[in-house]
C-alpha positions as YAML, in Angstrom:
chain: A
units: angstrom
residues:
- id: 1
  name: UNK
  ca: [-12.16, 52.93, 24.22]
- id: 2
  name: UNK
  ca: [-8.46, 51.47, 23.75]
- id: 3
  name: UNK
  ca: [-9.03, 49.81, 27.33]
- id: 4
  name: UNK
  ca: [-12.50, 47.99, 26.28]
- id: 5
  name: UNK
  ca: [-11.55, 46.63, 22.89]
- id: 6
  name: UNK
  ca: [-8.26, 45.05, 24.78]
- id: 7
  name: UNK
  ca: [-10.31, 44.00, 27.19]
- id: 8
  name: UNK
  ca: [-12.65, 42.18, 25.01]
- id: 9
  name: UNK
  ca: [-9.51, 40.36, 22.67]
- id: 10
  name: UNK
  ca: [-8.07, 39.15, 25.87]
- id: 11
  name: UNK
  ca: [-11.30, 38.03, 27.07]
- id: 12
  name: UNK
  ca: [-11.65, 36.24, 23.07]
- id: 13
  name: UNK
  ca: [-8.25, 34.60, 23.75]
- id: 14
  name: UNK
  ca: [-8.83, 33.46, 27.17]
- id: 15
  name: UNK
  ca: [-12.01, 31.74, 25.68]
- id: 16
  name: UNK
  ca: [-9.77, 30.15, 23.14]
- id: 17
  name: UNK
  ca: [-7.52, 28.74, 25.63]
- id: 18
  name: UNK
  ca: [-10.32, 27.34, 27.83]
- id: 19
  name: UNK
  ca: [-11.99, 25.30, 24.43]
- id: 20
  name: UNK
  ca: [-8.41, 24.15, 23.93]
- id: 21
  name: UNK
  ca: [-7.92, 23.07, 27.45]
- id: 22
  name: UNK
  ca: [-11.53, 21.59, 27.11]
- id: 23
  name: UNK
  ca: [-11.18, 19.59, 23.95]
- id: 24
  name: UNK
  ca: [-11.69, 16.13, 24.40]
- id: 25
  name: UNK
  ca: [-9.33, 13.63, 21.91]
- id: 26
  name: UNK
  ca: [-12.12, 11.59, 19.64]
- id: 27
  name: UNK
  ca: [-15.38, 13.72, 20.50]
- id: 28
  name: UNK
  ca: [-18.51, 13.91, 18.08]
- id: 29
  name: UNK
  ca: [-17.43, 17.31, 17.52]
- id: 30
  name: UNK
  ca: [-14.04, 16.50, 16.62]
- id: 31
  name: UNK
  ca: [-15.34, 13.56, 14.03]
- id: 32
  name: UNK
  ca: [-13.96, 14.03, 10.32]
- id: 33
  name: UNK
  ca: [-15.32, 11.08, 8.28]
- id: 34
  name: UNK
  ca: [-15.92, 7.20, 8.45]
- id: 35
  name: UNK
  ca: [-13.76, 4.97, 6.51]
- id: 36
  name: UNK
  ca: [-14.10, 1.18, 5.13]
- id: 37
  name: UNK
  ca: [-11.03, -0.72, 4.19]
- id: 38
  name: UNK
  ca: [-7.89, 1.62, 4.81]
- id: 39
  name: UNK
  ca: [-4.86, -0.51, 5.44]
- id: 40
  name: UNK
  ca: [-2.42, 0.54, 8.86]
- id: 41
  name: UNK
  ca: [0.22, -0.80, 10.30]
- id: 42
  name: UNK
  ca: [0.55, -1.06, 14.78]
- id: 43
  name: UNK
  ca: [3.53, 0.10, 16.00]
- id: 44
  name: UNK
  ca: [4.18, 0.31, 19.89]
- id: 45
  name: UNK
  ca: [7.18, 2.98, 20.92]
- id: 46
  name: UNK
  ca: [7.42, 3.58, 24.73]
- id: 47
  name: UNK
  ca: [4.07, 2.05, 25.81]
- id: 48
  name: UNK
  ca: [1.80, 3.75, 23.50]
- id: 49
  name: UNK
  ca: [0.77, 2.32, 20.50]
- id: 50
  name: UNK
  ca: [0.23, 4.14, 17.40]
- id: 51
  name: UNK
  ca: [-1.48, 2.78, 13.57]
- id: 52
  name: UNK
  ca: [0.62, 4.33, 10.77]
- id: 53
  name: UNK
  ca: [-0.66, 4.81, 6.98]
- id: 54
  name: UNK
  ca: [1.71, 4.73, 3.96]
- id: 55
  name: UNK
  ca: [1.13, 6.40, 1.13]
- id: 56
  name: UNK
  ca: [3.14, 4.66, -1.53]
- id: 57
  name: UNK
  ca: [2.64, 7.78, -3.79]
- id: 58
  name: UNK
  ca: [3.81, 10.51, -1.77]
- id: 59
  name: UNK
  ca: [5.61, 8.36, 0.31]
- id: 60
  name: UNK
  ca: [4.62, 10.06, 3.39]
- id: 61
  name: UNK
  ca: [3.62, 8.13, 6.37]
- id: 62
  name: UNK
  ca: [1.11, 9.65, 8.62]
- id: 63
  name: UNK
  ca: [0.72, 8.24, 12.58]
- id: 64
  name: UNK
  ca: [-2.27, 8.11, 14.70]
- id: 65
  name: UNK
  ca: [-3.34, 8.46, 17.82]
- id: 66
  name: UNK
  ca: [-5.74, 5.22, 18.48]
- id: 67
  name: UNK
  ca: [-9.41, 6.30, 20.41]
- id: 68
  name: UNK
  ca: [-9.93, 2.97, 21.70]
- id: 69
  name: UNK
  ca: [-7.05, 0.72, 21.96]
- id: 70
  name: UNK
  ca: [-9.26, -2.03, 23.68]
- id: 71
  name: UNK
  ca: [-10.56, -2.64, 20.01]
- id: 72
  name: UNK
  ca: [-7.26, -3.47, 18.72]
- id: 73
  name: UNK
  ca: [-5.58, -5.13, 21.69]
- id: 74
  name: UNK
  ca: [-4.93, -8.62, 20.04]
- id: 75
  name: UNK
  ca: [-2.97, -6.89, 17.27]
- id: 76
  name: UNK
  ca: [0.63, -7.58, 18.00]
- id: 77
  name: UNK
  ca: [3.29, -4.69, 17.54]
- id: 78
  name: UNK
  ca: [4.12, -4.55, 13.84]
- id: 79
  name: UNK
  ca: [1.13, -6.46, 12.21]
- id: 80
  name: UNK
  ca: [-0.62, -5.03, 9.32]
- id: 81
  name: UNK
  ca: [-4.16, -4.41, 9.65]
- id: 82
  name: UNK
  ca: [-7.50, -3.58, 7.25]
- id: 83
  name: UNK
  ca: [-9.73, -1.42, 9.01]
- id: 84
  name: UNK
  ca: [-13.49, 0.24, 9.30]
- id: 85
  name: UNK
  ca: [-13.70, 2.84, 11.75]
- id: 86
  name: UNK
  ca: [-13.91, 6.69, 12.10]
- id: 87
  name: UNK
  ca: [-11.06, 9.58, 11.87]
- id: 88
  name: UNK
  ca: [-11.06, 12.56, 14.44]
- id: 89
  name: UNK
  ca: [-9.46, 15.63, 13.97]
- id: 90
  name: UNK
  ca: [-6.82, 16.91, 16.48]
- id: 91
  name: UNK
  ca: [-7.80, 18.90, 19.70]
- id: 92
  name: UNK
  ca: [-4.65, 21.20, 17.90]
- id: 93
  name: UNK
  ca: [-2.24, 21.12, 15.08]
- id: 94
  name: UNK
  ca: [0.56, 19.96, 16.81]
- id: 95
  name: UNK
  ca: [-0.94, 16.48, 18.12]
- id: 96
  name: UNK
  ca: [-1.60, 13.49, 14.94]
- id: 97
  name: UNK
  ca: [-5.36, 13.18, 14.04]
- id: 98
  name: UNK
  ca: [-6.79, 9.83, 15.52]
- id: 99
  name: UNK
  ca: [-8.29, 7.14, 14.36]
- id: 100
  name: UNK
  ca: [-11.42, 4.88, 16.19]
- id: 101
  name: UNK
  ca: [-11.53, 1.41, 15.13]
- id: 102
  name: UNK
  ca: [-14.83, -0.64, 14.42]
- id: 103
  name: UNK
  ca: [-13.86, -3.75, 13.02]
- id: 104
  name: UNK
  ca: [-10.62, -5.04, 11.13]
- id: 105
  name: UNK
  ca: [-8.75, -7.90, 10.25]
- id: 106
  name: UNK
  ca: [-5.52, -9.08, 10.30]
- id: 107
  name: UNK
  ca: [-3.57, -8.45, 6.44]
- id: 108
  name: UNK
  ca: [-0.31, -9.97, 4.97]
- id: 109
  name: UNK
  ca: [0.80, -7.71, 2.68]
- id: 110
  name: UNK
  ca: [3.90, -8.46, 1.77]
- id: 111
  name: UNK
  ca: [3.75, -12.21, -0.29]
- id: 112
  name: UNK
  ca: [5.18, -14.98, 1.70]
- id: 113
  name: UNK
  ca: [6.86, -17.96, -0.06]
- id: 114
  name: UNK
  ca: [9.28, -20.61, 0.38]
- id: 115
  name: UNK
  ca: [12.05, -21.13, -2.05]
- id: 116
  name: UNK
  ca: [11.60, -25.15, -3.24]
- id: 117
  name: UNK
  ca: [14.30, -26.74, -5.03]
- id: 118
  name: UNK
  ca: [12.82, -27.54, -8.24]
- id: 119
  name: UNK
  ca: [13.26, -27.56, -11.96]
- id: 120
  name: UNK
  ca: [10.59, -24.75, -13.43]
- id: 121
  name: UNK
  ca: [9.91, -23.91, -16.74]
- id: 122
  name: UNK
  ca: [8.63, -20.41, -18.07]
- id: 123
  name: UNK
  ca: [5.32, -21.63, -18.78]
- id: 124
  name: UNK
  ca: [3.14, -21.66, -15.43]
- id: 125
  name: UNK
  ca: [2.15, -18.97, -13.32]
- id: 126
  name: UNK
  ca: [4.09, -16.56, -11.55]
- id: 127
  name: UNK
  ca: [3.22, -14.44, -8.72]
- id: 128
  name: UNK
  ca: [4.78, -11.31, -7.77]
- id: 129
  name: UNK
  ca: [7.08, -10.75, -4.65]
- id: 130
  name: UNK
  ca: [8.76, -7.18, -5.09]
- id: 131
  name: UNK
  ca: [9.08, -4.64, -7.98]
- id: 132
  name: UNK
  ca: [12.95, -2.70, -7.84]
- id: 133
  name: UNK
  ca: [13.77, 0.22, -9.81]
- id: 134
  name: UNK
  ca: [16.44, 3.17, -9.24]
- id: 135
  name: UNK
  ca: [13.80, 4.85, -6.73]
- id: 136
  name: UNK
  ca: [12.32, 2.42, -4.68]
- id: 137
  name: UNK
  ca: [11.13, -1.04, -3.82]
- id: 138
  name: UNK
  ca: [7.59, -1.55, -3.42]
- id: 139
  name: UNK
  ca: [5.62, -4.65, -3.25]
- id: 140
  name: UNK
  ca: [2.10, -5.55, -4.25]
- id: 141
  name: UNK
  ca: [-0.53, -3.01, -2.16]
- id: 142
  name: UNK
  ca: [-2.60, -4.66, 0.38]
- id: 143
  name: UNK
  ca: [-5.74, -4.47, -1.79]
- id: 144
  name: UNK
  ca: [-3.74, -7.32, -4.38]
- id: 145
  name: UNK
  ca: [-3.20, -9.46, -1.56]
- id: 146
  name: UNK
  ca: [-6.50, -10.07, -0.37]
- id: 147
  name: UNK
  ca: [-7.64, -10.62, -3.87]
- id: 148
  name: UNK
  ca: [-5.09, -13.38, -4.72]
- id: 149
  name: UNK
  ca: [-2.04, -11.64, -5.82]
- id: 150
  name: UNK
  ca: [-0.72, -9.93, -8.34]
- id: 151
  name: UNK
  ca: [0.16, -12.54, -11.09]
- id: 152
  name: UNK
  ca: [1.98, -13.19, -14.96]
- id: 153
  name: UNK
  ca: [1.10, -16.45, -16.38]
- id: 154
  name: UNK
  ca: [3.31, -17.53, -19.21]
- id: 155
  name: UNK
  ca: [2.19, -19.84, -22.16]
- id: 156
  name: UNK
  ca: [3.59, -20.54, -25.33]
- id: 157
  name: UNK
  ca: [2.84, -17.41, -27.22]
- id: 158
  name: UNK
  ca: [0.79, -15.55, -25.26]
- id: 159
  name: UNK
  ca: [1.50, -13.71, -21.69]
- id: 160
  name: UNK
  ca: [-1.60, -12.68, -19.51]
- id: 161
  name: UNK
  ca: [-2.26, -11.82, -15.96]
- id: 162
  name: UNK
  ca: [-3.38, -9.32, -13.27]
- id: 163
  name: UNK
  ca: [-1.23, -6.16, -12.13]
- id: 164
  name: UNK
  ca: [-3.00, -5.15, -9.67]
- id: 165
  name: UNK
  ca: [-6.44, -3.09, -10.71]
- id: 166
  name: UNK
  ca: [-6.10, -4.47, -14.10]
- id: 167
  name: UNK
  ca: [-5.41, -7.58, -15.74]
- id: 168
  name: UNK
  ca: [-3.62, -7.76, -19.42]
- id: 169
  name: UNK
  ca: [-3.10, -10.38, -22.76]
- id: 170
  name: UNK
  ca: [-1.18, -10.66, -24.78]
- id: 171
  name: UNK
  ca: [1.35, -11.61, -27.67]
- id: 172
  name: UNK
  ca: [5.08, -13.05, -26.62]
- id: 173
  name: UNK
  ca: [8.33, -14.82, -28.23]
- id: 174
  name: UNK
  ca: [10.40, -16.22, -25.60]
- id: 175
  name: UNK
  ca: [13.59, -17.89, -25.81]
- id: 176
  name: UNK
  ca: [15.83, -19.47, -23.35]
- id: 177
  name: UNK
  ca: [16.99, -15.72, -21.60]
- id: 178
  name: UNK
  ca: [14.75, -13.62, -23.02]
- id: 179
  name: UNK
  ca: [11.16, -12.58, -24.23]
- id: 180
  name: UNK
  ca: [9.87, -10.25, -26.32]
- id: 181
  name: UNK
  ca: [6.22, -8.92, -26.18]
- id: 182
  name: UNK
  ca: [4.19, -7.55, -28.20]
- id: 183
  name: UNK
  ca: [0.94, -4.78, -28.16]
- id: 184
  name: UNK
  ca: [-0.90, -6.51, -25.51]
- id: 185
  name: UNK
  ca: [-4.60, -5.51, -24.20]
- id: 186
  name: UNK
  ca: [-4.86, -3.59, -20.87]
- id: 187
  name: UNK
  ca: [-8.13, -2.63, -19.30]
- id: 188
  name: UNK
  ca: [-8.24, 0.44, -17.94]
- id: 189
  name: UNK
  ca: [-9.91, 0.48, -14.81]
- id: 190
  name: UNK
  ca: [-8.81, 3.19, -11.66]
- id: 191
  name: UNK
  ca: [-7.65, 1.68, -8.41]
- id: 192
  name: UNK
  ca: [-6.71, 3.04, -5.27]
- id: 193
  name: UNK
  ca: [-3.88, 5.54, -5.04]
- id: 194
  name: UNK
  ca: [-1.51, 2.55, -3.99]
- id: 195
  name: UNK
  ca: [-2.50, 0.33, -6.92]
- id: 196
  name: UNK
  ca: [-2.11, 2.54, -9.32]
- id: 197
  name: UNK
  ca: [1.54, 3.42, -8.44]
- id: 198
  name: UNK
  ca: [1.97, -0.36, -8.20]
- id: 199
  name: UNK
  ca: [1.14, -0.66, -11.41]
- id: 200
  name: UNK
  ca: [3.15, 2.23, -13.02]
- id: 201
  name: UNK
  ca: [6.21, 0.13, -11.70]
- id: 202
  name: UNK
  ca: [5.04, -3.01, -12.77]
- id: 203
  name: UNK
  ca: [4.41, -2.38, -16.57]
- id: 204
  name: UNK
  ca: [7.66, -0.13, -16.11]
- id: 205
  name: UNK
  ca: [9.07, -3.70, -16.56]
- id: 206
  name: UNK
  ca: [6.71, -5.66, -18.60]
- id: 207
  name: UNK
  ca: [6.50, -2.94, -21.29]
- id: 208
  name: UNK
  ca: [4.54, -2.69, -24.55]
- id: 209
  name: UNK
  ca: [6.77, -3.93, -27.46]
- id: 210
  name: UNK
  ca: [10.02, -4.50, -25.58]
- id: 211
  name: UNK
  ca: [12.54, -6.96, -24.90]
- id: 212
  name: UNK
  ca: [13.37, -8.19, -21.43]
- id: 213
  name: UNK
  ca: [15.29, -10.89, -19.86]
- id: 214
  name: UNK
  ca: [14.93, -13.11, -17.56]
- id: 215
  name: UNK
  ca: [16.07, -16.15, -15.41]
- id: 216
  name: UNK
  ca: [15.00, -19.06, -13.38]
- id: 217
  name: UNK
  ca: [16.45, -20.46, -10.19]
- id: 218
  name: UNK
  ca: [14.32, -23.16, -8.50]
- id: 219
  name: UNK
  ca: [11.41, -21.69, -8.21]
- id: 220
  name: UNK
  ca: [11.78, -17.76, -8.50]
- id: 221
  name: UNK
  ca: [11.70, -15.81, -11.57]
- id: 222
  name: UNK
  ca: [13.29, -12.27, -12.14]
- id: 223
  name: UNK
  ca: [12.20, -10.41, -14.76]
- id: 224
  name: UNK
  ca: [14.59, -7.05, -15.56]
- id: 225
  name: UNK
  ca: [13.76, -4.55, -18.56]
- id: 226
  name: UNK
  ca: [17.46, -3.26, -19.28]
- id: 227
  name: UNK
  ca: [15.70, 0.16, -20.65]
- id: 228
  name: UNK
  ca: [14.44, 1.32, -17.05]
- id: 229
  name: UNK
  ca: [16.45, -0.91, -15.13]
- id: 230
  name: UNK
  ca: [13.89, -2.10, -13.22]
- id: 231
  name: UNK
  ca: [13.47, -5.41, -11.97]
- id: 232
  name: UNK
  ca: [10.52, -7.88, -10.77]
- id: 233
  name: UNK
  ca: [11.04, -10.79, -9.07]
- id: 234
  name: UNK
  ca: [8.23, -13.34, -8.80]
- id: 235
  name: UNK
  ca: [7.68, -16.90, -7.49]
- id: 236
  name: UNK
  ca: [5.90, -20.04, -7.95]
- id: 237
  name: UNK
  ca: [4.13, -22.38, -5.60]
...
């Protein structure tokens, strides 16, 4: 009896092996979900190229494995892309899931500008480069970018804008190095996990009912909240 139940468990693992040996990287069977609009970056180590996802509130970055490469050929190593396609799970837990690519397009995430030598005043509109505070630099999510940017416009007396998800107005005194704002209005609508830790940063700085400084060199503005430390630095066209 002892013989026939081993003989039946190796026979099970055998099996095992054989499915394993069988699997085939980006099958129906393996098929997780379809996606619309996740943001990757292409990175190309030792002839294989790889799309890696950042997750700006674990900060984890996860890899994968690329079903057909053909689709993203024209992508050049280190470009940021916005993608449509389908996730696949991993013949085994050892290899990164993969990822099968129906359309995408190319995404500047990060804000480029060009420092101008100029003479700027407070009162215009601001866009957002970076957001620094004791943990971390991040920069407006993908999302922003492709939607115009994340923005402050300054007026005499009144501060409004768009974070990110949510756009705010409001009350402000300003003098020559600092300004002080008031209660402003905030809607409160939910963005993706990236925008919405963008946004705890950003109002980390622009707080309700504080005081912050700030200075001008041609045309970049950096904001700094000297409760928190933290630090935005934005720029005009």
């Amino acid at each position: 009896m002892r013989y026939f139940v081993s003989v039946v468990i190796a026979i099970f693992f055998l099996s095992a092996c054989d499915d394993d040996n069988d699997c085939q990287q980006c099958s129906e069977s393996l098929k997780a979900s379809d996606f619309n609009q996740r943001y990757f970056r292409l990175i190309t180590e030792q002839g294989q190229s790889r799309l890696y996802e950042y997750d700006t509130l674990t900060g984890e970055i996860s890899a994968y494995n690329i079903c057909n490469p053909e689709a993203v050929a024209a992508v050049v190593n280190g470009q940021a892309i916005g993608a449509n396609g389908s996730e696949y799970r991993a013949c085994n837990g050892s290899d990164p899931s993969s990822l099968s690519v129906t359309t995408y397009a190319l995404v500047q995430c990060r804000p480029v500008f060009q420092e101008k030598v100029v003479s700027y005043s407070l009162y215009r509109q601001w866009f957002v480069f970076s957001i620094t505070d004791a943990d971390t630099v991040v920069y407006p999510p993908c999302e922003t970018a492709l939607e115009g940017g994340s923005s402050v416009e300054f007026s005499a007396g009144t501060m409004e804008g768009g974070a990110a998800e949510n756009t705010f107005l409001g009350p402000i005194t300003a003098s020559t190095d600092q300004i002080t704002i008031g209660d402003y209005t905030l809607t409160m609508s939910v963005g993706t996990t990236q925008e919405m830790f963008y946004e705890q940063k950003f109002f980390s700085v622009i707080a309700r009912n504080s005081v912050i400084s700030y200075s001008i060199e041609n045309n970049v503005l950096t904001l700094e909240n000297p409760d928190t430390g933290a630090v935005v630095v934005l720029y005009a066209n």
